[in-house]
C-alpha positions in Angstrom: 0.0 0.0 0.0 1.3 3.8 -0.9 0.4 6.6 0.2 2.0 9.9 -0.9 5.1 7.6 -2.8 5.5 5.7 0.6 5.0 2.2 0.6 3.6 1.2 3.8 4.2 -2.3 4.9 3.1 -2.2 8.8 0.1 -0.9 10.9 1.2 -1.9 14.8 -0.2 -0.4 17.9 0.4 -2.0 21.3 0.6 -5.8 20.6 -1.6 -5.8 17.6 -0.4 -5.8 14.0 -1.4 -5.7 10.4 1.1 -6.6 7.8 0.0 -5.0 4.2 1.1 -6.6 0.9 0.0 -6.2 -2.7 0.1 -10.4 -3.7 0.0 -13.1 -1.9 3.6 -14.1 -2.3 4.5 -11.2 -0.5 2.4 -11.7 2.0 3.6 -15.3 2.8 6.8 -14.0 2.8 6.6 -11.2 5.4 4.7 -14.3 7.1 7.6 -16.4 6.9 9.9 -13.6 8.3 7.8 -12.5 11.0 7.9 -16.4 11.9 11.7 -16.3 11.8 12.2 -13.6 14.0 9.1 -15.0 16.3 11.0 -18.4 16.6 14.8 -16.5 17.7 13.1 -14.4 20.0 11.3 -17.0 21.8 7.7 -15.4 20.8 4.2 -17.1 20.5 1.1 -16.5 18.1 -2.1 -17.1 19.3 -2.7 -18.3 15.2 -6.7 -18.3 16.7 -6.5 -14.4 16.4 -4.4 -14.5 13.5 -6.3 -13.7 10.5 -6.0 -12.7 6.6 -8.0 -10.1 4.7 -8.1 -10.4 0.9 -9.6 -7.2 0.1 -11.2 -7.4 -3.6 -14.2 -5.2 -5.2 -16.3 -7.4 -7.1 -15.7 -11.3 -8.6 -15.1 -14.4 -6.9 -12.1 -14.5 -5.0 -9.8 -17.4 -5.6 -8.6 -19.9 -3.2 -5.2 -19.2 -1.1 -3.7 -20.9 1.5 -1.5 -18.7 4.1 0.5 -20.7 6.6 2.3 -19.9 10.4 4.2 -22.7 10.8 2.3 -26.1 10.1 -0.9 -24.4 10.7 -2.9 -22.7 7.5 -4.4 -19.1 8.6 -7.9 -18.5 8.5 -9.0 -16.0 6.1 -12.1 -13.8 7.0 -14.6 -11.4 5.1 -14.6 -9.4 8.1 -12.2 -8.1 10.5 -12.1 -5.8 13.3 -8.9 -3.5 14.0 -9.2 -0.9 16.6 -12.9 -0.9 16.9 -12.8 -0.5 13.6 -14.8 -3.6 11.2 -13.5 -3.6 7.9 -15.1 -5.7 4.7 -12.5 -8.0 2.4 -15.4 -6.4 -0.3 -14.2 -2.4 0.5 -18.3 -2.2 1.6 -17.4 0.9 3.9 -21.6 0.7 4.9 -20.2 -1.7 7.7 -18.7 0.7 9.3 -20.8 3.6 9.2 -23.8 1.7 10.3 -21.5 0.0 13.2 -20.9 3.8 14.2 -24.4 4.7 13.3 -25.7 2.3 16.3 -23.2 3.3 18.5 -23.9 6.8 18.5 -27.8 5.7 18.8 -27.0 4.1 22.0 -24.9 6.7 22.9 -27.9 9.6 22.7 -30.2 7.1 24.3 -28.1 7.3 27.3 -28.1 10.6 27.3 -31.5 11.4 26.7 -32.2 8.7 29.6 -29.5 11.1 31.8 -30.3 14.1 30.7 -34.4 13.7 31.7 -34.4 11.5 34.5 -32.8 14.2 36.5 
């Protein structure tokens, strides 16, 4: 992914992480190093959280495999990062209406405040 000429290869904040790649060599690849560097340093996946996001407007999406180790990742249609649910289809509707109830629940406990006092 670029933005503004840079390519961006990482999203991380506290212990979560997304890895971004344009084809799915490249993905298994920065798989395969993250693994690496997981193994020296003694780390552990929980590969029930990890997950894989083919994002794709339109067609059927072909059939990949993405491995940790001798496990095969699970890939998902949906996926929630930072409160945030994003759609392998780009359907951004997700969201807003994910945001739309929250803020309804959020003005219903207001109103509820605000005139029971």
């Amino acid at each position: 992914m670029e933005i503004e000429n840079n390519k961006i290869h990482i999203l991380l904040y506290a212990d979560d992480q997304v890895q971004l790649a344009t084809t799915p060599n490249e993905l298994q690849k920065k798989i395969r190093k993250l693994e690496d560097y997981f193994r020296k340093n003694h780390f552990s996946v929980n590969n029930k959280k990890t997950k894989v996001m083919i994002f794709q407007q339109g067609g059927k999406r072909k059939k990949y495999r993405f491995m940790w180790g001798h496990g095969e990742l699970q890939i998902v249609d949906l996926y929630t990062y930072l409160g945030i649910p994003f759609s392998s289809t780009l359907n951004y509707n997700i969201a807003a209406d994910y945001f739309k109830r929250k803020g309804e629940k959020a003005a219903a406990y207001l109103h509820a405040v605000i005139f029971k006092s």
